[in-house]
Steps between C-alpha positions, in 0.01 A plus 500: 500500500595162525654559864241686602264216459706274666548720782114491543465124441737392756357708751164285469612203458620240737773348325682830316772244376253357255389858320592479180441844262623512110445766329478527094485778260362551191610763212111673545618632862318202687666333772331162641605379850439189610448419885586107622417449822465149715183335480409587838557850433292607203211584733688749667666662242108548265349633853109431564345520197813614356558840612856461658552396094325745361675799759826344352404531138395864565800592694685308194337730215564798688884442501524376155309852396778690630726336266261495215469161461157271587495194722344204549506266838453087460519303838534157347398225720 
């Protein structure tokens, strides 16, 4: 999950050196990632009106279903 997010995240961005993802897990199933990006780059990575973000999360949940788990997407700023 946690490359897959970063695959997608340096693809937007315009400096992919600076994408950052950690992932944690909990013992209830949940795994949080966390997205750092540059400054600059936020913007591209939430979308207009955040729907690049929100296509991410969904694509995100989807995986983490298959492996029975739940997930949860932060892009910190």
């Amino acid at each position: 999950m946690k490359e897959f997010i970063e695959f997608i995240a340096k693809h937007l961005v315009d400096s992919p050196d600076q994408v950052n993802v950690d992932e944690k897990e909990s013992e209830d199933n949940k795994v949080t990632l966390s997205l750092k990006v540059q400054s600059d780059d936020v913007g591209k990575v939430i979308g207009k009106q955040g729907k690049t973000a929100q296509a991410m999360r969904t694509l995100l949940t989807a995986i983490a279903a298959k492996d029975g788990k739940r997930a949860i997407l932060e892009i910190l700023d």
